[in-house]
C-alpha positions in Angstrom: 107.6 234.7 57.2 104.1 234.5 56.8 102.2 236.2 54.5 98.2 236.8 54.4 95.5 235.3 52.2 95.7 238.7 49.6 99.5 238.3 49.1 100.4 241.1 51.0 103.5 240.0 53.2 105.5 242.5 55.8 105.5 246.1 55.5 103.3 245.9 52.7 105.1 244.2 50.2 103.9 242.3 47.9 104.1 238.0 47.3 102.1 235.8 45.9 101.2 236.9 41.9 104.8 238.7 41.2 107.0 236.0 42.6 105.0 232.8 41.2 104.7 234.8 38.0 108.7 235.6 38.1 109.4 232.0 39.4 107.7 230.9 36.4 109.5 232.5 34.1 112.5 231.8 35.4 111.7 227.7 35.2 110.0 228.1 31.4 113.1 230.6 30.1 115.9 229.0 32.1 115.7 225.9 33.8 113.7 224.2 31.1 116.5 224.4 28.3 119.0 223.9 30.6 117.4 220.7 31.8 117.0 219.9 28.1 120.5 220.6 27.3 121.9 218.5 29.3 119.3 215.7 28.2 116.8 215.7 30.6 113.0 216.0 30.3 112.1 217.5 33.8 113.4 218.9 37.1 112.1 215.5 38.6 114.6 213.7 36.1 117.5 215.5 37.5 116.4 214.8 40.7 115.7 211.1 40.1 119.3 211.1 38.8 120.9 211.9 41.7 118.7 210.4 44.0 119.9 207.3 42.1 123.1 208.2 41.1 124.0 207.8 45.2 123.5 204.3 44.7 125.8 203.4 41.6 128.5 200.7 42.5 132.3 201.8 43.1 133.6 202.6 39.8 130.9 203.9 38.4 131.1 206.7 35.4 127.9 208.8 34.8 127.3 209.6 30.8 124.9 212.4 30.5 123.9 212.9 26.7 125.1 211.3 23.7 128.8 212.3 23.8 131.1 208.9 24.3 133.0 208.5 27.1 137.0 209.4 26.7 139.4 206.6 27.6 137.5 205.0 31.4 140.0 203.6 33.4 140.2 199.8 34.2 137.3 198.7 36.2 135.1 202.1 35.7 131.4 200.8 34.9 129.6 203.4 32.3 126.3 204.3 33.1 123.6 206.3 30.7 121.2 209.0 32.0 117.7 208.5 30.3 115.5 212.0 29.6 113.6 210.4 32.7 116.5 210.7 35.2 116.8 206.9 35.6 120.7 205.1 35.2 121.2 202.1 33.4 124.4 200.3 33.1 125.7 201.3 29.1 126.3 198.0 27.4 129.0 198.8 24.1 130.9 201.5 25.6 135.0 200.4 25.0 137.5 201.0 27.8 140.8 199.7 27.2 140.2 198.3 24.0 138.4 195.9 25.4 134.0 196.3 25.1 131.2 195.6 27.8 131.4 191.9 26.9 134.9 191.6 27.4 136.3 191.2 23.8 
């Protein structure tokens, strides 16, 4: 719904300052830390995660912070999520005993 240039939308009510106030408050006091929590430095870096996490290979295991990956199965390929959002393929992770350079 539309809403005229002084904020005032249907029936009187009002939108612009409250809700982009509210909405901004709600990014600094809930999405920010969360985004942080979980490693990430943005909203764009979660999106740029899984924009690109569509594209991973068959097999591939997504590692979001710095907690090791638990026994992968044969053939799963570790990847690590960087604050920015992008994957890269996690060289020294072991699976089966055996590390990313096959010894």
């Amino acid at each position: 719904m539309p809403s005229n240039k002084s904020g005032v939308g249907p029936a009187g009510s009002l939108w612009g300052a409250q809700i982009t106030s509210a909405s901004r408050a709600v990014i600094r006091d809930v999405l920010a830390p969360t985004y942080a929590g979980l490693g990430f430095e943005s909203r764009a870096a979660v999106k740029r995660a899984a924009r690109e996490g569509w594209d991973l290979p068959n097999g591939a295991v997504i590692q979001v912070g710095d907690e090791p990956l638990p026994g992968l199965s044969e053939g799963a390929v570790p990847y690590k999520v960087n604050p920015d959002g992008s994957l890269v393929p996690f060289a020294g992770v072991i699976a089966n005993g055996v590390d990313a350079d096959g010894d």
